[in-house]
C-alpha positions as CSV (number, residue, x, y, z in Angstrom):
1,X,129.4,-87.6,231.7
2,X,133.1,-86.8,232.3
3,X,134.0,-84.9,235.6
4,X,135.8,-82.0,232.5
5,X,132.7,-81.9,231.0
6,X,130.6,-81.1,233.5
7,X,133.1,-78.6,235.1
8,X,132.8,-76.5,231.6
9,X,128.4,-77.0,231.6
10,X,128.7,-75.6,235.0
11,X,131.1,-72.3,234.0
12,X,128.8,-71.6,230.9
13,X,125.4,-71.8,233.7
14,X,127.2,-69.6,236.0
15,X,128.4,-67.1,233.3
16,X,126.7,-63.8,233.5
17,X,126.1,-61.7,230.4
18,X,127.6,-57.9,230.9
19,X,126.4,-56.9,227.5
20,X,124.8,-57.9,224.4
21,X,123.5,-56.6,221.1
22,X,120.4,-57.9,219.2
23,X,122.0,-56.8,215.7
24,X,125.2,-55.1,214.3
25,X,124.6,-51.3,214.9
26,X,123.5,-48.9,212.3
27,X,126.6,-47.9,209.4
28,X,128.6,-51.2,210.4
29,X,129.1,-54.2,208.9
30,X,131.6,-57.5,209.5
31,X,133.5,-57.3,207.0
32,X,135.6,-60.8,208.1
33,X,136.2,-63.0,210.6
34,X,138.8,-62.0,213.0
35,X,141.7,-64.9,212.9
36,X,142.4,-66.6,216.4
37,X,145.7,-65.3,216.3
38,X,144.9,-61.6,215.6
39,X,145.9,-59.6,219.0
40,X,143.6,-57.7,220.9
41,X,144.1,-55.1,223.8
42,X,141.3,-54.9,226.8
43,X,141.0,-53.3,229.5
44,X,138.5,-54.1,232.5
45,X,137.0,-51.4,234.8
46,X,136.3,-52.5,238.2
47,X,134.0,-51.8,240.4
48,X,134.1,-49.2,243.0
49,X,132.9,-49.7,246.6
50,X,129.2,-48.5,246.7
51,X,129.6,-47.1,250.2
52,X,132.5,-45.1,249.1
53,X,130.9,-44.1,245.6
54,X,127.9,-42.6,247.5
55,X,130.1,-40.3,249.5
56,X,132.2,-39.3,246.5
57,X,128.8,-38.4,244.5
58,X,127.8,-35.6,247.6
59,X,131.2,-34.5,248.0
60,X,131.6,-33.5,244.6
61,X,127.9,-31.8,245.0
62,X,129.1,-30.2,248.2
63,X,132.0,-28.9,246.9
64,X,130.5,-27.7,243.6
65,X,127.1,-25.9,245.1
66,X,127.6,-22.5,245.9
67,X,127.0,-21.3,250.0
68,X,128.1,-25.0,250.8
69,X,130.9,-24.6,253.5
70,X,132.6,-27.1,251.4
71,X,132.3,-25.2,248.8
72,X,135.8,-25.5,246.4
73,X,137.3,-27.8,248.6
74,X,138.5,-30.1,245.7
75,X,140.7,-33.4,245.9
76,X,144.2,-33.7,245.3
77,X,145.0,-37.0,243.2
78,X,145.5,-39.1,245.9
79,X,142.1,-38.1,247.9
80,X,140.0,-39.2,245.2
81,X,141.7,-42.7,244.7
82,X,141.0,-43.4,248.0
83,X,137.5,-42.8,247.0
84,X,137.5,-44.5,244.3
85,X,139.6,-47.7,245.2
86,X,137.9,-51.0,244.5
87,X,138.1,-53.4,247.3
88,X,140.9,-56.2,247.5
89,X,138.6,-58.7,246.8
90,X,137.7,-57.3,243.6
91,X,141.0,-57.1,242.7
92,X,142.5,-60.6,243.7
93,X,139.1,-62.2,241.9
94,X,140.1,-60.5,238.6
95,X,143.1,-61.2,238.3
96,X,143.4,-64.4,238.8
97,X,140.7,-65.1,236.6
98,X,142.8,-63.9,233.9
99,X,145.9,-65.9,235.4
100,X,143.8,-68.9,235.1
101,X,143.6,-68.2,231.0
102,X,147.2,-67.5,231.3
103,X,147.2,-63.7,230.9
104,X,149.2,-61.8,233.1
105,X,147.3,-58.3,233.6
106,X,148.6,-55.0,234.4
107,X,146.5,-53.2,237.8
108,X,146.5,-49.6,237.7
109,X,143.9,-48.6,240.5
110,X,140.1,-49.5,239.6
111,X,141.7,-50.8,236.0
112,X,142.9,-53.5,234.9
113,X,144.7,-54.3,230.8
114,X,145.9,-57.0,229.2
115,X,147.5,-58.0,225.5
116,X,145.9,-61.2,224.7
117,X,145.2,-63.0,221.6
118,X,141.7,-63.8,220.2
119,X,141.5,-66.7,220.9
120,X,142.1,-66.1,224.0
121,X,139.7,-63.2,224.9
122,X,136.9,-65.4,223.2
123,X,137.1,-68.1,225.4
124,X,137.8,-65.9,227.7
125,X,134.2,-63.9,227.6
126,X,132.5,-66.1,225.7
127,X,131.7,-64.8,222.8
128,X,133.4,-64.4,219.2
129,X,135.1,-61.9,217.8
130,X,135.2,-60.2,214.1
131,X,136.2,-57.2,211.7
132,X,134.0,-54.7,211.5
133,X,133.9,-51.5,209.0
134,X,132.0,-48.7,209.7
135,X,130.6,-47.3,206.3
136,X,131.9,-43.9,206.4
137,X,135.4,-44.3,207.9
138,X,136.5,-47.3,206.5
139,X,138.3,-48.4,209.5
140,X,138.3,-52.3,210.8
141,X,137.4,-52.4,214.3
142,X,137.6,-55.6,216.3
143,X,134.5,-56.1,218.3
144,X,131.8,-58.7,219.5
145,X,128.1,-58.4,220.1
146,X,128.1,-59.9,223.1
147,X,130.4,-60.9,226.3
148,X,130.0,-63.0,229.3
149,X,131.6,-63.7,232.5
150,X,132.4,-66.3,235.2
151,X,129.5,-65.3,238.2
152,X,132.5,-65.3,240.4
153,X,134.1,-62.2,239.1
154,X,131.0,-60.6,237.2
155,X,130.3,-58.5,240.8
156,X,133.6,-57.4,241.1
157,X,133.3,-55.9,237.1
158,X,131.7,-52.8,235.2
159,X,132.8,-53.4,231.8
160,X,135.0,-55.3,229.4
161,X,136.0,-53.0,226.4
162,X,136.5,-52.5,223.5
163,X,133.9,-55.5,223.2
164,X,130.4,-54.1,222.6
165,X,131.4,-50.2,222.3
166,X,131.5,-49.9,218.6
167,X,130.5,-45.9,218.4
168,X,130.1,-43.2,216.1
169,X,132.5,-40.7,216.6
170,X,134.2,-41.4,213.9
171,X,131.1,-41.0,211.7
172,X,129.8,-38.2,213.4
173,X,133.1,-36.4,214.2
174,X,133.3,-33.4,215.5
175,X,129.7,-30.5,216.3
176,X,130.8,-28.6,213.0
177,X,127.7,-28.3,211.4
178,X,128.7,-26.5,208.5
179,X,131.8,-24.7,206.7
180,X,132.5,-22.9,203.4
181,X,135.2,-20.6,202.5
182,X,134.4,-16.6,202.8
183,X,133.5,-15.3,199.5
184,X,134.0,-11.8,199.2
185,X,132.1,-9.9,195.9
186,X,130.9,-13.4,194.9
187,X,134.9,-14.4,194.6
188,X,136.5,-17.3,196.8
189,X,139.4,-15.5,198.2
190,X,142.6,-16.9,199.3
191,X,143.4,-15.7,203.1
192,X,145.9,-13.1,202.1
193,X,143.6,-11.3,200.2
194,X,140.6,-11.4,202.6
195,X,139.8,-8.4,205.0
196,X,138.0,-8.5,208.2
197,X,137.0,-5.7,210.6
198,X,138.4,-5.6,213.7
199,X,138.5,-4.5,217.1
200,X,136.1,-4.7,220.2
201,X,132.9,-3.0,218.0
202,X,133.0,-5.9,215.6
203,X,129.3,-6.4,214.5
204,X,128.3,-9.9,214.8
205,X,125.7,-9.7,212.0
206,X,127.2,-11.3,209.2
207,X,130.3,-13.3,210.3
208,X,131.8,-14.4,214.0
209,X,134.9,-12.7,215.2
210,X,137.1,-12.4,218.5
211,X,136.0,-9.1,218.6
212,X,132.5,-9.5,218.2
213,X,132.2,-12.1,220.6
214,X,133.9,-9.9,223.2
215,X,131.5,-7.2,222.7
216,X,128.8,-9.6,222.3
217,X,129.1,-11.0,225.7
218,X,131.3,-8.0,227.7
219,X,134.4,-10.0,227.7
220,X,137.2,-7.4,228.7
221,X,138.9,-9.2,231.8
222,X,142.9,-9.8,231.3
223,X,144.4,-12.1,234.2
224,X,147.7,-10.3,235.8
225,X,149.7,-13.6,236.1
226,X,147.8,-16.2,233.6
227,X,150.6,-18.2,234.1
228,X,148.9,-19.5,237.2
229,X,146.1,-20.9,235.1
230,X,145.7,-23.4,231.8
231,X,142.9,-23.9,230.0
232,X,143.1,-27.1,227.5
233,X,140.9,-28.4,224.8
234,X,141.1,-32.0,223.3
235,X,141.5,-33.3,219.5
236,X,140.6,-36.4,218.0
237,X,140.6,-38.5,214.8
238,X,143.8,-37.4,213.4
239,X,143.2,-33.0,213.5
240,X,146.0,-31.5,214.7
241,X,146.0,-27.6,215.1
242,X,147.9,-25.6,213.0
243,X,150.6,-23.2,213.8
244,X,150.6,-21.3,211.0
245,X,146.8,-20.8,210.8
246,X,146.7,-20.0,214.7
247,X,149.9,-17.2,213.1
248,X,147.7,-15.3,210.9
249,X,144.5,-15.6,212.4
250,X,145.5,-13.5,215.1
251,X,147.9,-11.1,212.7
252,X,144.4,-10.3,211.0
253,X,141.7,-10.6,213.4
254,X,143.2,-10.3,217.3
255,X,146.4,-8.4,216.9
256,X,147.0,-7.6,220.4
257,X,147.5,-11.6,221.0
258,X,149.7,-11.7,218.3
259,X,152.8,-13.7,219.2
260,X,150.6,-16.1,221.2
261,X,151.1,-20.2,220.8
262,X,149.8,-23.4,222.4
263,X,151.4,-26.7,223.7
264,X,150.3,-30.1,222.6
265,X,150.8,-33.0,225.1
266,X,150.6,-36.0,223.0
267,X,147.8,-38.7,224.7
268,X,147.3,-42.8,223.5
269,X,149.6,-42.7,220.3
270,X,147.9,-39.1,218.9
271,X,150.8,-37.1,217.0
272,X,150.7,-33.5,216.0
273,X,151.8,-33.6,212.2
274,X,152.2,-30.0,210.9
275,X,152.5,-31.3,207.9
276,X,149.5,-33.6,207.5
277,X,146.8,-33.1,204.6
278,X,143.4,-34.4,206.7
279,X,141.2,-31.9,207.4
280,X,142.5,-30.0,210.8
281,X,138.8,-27.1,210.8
282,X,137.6,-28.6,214.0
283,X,140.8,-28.4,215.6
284,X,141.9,-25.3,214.1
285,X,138.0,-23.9,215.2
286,X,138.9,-24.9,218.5
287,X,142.4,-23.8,219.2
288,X,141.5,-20.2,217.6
289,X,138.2,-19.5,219.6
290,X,139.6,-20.9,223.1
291,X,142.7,-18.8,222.9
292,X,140.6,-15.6,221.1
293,X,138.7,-15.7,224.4
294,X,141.2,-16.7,227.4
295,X,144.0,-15.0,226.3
296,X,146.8,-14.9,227.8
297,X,146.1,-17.9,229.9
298,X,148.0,-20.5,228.4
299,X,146.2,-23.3,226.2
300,X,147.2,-26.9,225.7
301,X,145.8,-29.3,223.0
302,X,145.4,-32.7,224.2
303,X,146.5,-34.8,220.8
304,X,143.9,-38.5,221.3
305,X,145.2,-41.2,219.7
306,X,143.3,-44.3,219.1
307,X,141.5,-45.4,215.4
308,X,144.9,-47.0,214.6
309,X,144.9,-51.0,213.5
310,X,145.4,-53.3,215.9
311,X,148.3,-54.7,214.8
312,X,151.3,-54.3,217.3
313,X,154.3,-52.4,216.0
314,X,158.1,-52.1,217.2
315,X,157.0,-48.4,217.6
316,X,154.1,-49.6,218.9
317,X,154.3,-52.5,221.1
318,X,150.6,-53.1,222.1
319,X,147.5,-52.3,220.3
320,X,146.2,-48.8,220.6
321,X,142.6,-48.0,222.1
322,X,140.8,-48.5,219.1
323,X,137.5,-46.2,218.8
324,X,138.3,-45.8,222.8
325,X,139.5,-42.2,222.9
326,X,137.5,-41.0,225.7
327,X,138.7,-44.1,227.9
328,X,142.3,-43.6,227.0
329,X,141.9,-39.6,227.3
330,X,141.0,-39.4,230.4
331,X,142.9,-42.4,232.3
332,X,145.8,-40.0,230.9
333,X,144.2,-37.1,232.4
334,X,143.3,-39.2,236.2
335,X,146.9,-39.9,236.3
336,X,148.3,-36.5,236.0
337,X,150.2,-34.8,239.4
338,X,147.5,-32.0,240.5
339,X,150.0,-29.5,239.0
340,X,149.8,-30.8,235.4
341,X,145.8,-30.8,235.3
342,X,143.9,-27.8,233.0
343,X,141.2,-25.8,235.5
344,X,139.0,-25.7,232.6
345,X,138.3,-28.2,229.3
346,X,136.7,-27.7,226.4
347,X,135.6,-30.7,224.0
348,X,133.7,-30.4,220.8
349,X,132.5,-34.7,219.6
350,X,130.3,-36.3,220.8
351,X,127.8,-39.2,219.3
352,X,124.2,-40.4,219.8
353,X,123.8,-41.6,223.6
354,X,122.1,-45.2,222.5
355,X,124.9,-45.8,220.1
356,X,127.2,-46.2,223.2
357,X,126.4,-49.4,225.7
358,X,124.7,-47.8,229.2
359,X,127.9,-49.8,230.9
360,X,130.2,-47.5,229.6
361,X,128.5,-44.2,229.1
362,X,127.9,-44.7,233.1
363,X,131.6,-45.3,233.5
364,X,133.0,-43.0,231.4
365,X,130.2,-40.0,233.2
366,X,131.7,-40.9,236.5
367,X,135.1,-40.3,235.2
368,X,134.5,-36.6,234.4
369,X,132.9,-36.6,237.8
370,X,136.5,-37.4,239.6
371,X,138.0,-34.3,237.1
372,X,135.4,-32.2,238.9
373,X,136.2,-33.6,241.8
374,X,140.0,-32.8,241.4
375,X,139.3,-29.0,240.3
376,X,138.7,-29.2,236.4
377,X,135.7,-27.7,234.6
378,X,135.0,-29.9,231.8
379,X,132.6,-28.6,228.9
380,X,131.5,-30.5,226.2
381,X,129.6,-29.1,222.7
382,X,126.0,-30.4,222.8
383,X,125.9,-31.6,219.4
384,X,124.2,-30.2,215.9
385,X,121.2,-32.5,215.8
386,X,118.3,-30.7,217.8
387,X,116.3,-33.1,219.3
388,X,118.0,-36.0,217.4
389,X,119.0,-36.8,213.4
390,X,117.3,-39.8,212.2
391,X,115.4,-40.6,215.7
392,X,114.9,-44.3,215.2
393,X,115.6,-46.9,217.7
394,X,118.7,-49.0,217.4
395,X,116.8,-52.1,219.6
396,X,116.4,-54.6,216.8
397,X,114.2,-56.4,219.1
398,X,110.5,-56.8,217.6
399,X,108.5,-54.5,219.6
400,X,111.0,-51.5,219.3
401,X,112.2,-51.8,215.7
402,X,111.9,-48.4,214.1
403,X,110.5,-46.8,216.9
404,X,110.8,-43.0,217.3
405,X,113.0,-41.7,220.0
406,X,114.9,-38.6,220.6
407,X,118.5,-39.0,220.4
408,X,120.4,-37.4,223.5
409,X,124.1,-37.1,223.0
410,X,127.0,-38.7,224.6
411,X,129.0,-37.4,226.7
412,X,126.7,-34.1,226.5
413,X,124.1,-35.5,228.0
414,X,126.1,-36.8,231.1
415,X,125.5,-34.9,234.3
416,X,129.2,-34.6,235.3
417,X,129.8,-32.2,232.7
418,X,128.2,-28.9,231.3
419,X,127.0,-29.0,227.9
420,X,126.5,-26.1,225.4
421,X,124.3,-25.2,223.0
422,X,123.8,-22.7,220.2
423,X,122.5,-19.8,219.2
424,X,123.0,-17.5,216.2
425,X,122.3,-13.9,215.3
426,X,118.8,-13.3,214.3
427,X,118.6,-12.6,210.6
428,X,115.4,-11.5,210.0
429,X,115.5,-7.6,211.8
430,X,118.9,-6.8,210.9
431,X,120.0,-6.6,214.4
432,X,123.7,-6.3,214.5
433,X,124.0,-6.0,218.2
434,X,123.8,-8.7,221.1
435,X,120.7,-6.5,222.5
436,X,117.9,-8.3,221.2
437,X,119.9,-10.2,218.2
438,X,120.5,-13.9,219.3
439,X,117.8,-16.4,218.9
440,X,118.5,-20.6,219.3
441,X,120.8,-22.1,215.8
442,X,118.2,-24.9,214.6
443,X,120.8,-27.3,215.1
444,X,120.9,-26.8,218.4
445,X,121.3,-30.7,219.8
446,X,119.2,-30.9,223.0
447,X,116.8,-33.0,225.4
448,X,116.8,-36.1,228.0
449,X,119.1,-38.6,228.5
450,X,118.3,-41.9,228.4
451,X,120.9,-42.8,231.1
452,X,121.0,-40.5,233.8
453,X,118.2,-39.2,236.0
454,X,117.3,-35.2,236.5
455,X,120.2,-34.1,239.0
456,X,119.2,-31.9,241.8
457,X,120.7,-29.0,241.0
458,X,118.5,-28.6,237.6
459,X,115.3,-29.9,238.8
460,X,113.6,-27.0,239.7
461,X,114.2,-25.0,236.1
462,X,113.8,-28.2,234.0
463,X,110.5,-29.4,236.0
464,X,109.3,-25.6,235.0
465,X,109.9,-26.1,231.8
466,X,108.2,-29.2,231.5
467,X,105.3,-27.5,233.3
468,X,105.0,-24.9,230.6
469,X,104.9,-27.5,227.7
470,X,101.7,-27.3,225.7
471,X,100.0,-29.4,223.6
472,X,103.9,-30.5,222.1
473,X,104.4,-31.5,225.4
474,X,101.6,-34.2,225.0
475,X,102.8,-35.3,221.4
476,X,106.1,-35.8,222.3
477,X,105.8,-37.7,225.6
478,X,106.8,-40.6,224.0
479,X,109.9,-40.1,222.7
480,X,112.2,-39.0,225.6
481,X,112.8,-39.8,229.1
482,X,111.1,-37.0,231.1
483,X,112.6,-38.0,234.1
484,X,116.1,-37.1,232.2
485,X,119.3,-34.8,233.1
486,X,118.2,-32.0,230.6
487,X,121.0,-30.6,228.5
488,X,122.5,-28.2,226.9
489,X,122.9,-26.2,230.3
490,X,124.3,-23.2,228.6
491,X,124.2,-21.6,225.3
492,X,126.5,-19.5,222.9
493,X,127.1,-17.8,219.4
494,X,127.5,-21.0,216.8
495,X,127.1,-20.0,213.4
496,X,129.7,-18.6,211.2
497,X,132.6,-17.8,213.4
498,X,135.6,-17.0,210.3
499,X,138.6,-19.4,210.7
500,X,141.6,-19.5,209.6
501,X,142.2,-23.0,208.2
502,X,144.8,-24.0,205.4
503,X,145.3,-20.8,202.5
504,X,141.6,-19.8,203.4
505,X,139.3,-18.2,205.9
506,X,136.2,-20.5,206.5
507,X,132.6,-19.8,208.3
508,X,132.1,-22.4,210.4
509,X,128.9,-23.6,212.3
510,X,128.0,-25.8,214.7
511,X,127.7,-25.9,218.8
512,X,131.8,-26.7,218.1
513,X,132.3,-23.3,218.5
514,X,130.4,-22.5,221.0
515,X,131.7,-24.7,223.8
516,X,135.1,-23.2,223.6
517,X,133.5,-19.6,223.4
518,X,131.8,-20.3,226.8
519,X,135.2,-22.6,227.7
520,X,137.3,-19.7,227.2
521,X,135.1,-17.9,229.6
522,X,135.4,-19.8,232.4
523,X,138.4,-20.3,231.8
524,X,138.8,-16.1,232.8
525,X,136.8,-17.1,235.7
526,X,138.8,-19.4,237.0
527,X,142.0,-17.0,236.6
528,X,140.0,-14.3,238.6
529,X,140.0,-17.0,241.3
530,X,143.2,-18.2,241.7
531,X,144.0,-14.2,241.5
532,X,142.0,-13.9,244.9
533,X,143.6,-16.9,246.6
534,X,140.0,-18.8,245.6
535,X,140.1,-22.0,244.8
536,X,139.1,-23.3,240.3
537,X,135.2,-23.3,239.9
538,X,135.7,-26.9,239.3
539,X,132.3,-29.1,238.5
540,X,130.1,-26.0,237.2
541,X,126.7,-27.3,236.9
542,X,125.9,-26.4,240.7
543,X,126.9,-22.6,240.7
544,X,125.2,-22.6,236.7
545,X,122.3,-22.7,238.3
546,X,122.0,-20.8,241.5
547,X,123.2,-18.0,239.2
548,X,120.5,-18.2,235.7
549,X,120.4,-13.9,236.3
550,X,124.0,-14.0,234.9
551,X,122.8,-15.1,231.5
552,X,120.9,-13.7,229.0
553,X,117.8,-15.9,228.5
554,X,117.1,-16.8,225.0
555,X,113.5,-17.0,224.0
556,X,113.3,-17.6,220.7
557,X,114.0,-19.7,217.7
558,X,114.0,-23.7,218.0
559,X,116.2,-26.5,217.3
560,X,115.3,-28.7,215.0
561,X,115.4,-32.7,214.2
562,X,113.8,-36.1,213.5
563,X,113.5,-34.7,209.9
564,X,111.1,-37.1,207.9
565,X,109.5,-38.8,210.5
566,X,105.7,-40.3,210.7
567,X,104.9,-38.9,213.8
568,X,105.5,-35.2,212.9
569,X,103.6,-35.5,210.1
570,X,107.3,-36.1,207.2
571,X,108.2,-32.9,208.9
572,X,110.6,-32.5,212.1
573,X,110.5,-32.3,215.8
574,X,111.3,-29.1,217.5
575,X,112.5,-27.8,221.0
576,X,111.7,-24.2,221.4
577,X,113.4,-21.5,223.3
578,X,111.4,-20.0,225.9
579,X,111.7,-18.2,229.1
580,X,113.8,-20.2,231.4
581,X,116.1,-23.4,231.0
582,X,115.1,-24.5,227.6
583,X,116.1,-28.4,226.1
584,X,118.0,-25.6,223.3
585,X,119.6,-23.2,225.0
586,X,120.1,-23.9,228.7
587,X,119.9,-21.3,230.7
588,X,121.1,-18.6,228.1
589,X,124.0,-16.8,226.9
590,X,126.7,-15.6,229.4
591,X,126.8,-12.1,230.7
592,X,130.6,-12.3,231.7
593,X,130.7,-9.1,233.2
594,X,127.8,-10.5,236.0
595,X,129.7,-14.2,235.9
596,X,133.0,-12.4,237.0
597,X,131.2,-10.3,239.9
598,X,129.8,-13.3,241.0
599,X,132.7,-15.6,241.4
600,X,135.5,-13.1,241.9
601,X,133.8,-9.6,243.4
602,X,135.7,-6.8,243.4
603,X,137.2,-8.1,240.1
604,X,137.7,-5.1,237.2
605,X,136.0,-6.5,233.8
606,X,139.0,-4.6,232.9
């Protein structure tokens, strides 16, 4: 046998798979074969040291647990890179593995990109490439279902993507559950003609205001120099706010913020068309609620770029980060100067947690983990699912086809961030205050993550709840990960918040609106801080917990899921609210004015 050919038979024996799929997931299909030529952007995350991982993971703890004399110490920029700095071996073996197939790589820190062709990239990882449609959003993306490489450089390597990380969030967009225009005396009326109470006595009853919310939750703090502070939320798959909206929403329902605007800051290729006739409710929902409840701390949107075709342009010189937008997002946020980085964050997609390969959900948790580290709270919508939609298995392997399993969320269900729930306004005693009015919204996503183990800081209130699980307990054993981070951690109002969006006012639903309700919040928090000479809350899971008396604990209603399923008899699964951390609600609704005593005291809810 030729010396050539036995070099190549001992390469393919050395390889190392880093990922592979046993089928095409669920909603795609190829829909051709990708041409050799075809370009394709990568980028490669390397590995951190272990050593150095470790002691980042209990700094960020220390730092983020309240009584710690660490306790707000975050990282500047530089700090946490030295933390998070892969070793020089890792680096040299990398690249020139990649010189070796001619490709002449770009380092930035623990990443490294490249432009290649596919040709290229296949022989590259070893694998092929193709076109792939997703049903709903009709766009190609260029992906494999499987990758190797070299042993040499496979310890040195995380991930390889986009490769195996087809996702959903462009199918399941944004945690709007539902919408539909106000109708007034059975009439679908344009905005100019609809009415709306206002002021801080709002009843929350029969529609969500800025108003009601306040009262609902004693929201009456107003920072003296919010310039010190910004608060940011982030928008994806082509919805841009809209001025205008944002204009009358708060001529007609928050008229002392009227005059009030955001910044965009435009992130992988995202744009902020004014003019553009996609749907912009998520965005809009967002913008509207975040500012209606940290005004006047100023608020950017972060603009994500990144379904785009992967064809290079003269505007557009490489390939965006197709389906990527959490990759590209946040790279743009770790290399921000200190100055430029939100205190708080609010993000409202998310997707099923098995859609998304372990690989990069792990990767992309520990990113939001070095925003923590740096200062930023970062809160994600928990999703409108309960304890999952269809709850089948997307292993295609024999013994797990169509098996039953809860469906956690990504990135809700990642312990580096807080996730939030919803509730709703009980309609069944005509309660139209926040007394005894808010019960769990069915859709409610919630649960165990299949990736990430029960962090400290929660064990003690999600171990009780386990505890207290009856005979549903039993019955659904198998279908989630008991030994899970539990999530949502928090809760707030989610159904039928009125927002301004295009010539109408819309009710929306969906734990969308809660997370920059609670976002908002914190984002007060944070403002009372920095008032004080205190350092941002930063990562908030820690303090969440060691402070459960500052929220209102929900105890009833359930969210719902798994509709149609064997095992719960063609009916669904349920996770009931009950006394303590629930997999529903969290911990409960805030109780800002107890929050604000606790991390600023002394501080007038004023």
């Amino acid at each position: 046998m030729a010396l050539s050919s036995l070099l190549v038979l001992a390469a393919v024996a050395s390889a190392r798979v880093m990922d592979r799929l046993t089928a095409v997931p669920p909603g795609w299909q190829q829909s051709r074969a990708a041409s050799p030529d075809d370009p394709i952007f990568l980028r490669v995350a390397l590995k951190q040291q272990p050593d150095r991982v470790k002691v980042l993971d209990q700094a960020v703890l220390d730092m983020s647990t309240p009584g710690h004399p660490n306790y707000g110490l975050h990282m500047t920029r530089d700090e946490l890179r030295s933390y998070t700095a892969p070793s020089d071996d890792a680096v040299s073996a990398v690249t020139s593995w990649l010189q070796d197939h001619a490709i002449q790589p770009t380092v930035d820190h623990d990443w490294v990109s490249f432009t290649t062709t596919v040709r290229t990239a296949a022989e590259l990882l070893d694998t092929q490439f193709a076109w792939y449609r997703y049903s709903h959003s009709g766009r190609p993306a260029l992906r494999t279902l499987s990758y190797s490489v070299p042993g040499r450089v496979a310890a040195h390597i995380d991930l390889v993507q986009p490769t195996t990380r087809f996702g959903n969030l462009g199918a399941r967009r944004s945690a709007i559950f539902g919408m539909h225009p106000v109708e007034l005396d059975g009439i679908v009326m344009p905005a100019w003609n609809a009415k709306f109470p206002a002021g801080e006595t709002d009843p929350c009853a029969s529609r969500i205001t800025p108003g009601c919310l306040r009262g609902l939750y004693n929201v009456h703090y107003r920072p003296a120099a919010p310039e010190n502070s910004k608060v940011a939320f982030a928008s994806f798959l082509e919805e841009y706010a809209r001025y205008d909206d944002l204009k009358v929403f708060l001529e007609r329902l928050m008229p002392e913020a009227v005059g009030a605007n955001f910044s965009v800051e435009l992130v992988n290729g995202g744009l902020n068309d004014q003019e553009s006739e996609d749907d912009s409710t998520e965005a809009n929902l967002d913008l509207q609620y975040l500012l209606a409840l940290s005004h006047p701390i100023p608020v950017v949107e972060y603009s994500v770029g990144g379904r785009g075709p992967l064809v290079p342009t003269a505007k557009q010189p490489r390939p965006p980060g197709d389906n990527e937008p959490y990759l590209e997002f946040l790279l743009h946020l770790a290399a921000l100067p200190d100055r430029a980085l939100p205190q708080t964050l609010s993000v409202s997609y998310g997707e099923e947690e098995q859609s998304v390969p372990r690989a990069y959900a792990l990767k992309v948790c520990d990113m939001f983990k070095e925003l923590g580290a740096r200062g930023v709270s970062v809160l994600f919508a928990s999703g409108d699912s309960g304890p999952g939609d269809y709850c089948v298995s997307n292993d295609a392997n024999d013994d797990n086809a169509n098996m039953t399993v809860f469906e956690p969320t990504f990135p809700a269900a990642c312990p580096w961030v807080t996730s939030v729930g919803g509730t709703m306004m009980m309609t069944d005693t005509g309660a139209d205050t926040a007394e005894s009015g808010e019960q769990a919204a069915p859709f409610s996503s919630g649960g165990f993550s299949m990736y990430h183990d029960r962090p400290v800081w929660q064990r003690d209130a999600v171990e009780g709840y386990l505890l207290s699980l009856d005979g549903d307990g039993d019955v659904y054993a198998p279908f989630f990960h008991r030994e899970g981070r539990g999530f949502p951690d928090v809760a707030a109002q989610s159904d039928r918040f009125v927002v301004r969006d295009g010539q109408y006012f819309t009710l929306v639903g969906g734990t969308s609106a809660a997370a920059p309700v609670v976002a908002g919040m914190v984002a007060l928090l944070n403002a009372a801080r920095r008032a004080q000479g205190r350092p941002p809350m930063g990562f908030l899971n820690p303090w969440l917990y060691n402070n459960s008396a500052a929220f209102r604990d929900i105890t009833l209603g359930a969210g719902r899921g798994c509709h149609g399923r064997d095992e719960f008899g063609g009916g669904y699964a349920r996770w009931n609210a009950t006394g303590g951390w629930d997999p529903v609600t969290g911990l409960g609704t805030p109780l800002f004015d107890k929050l604000l005593e606790a991390v600023a005291p002394g501080t007038p809810n004023a």
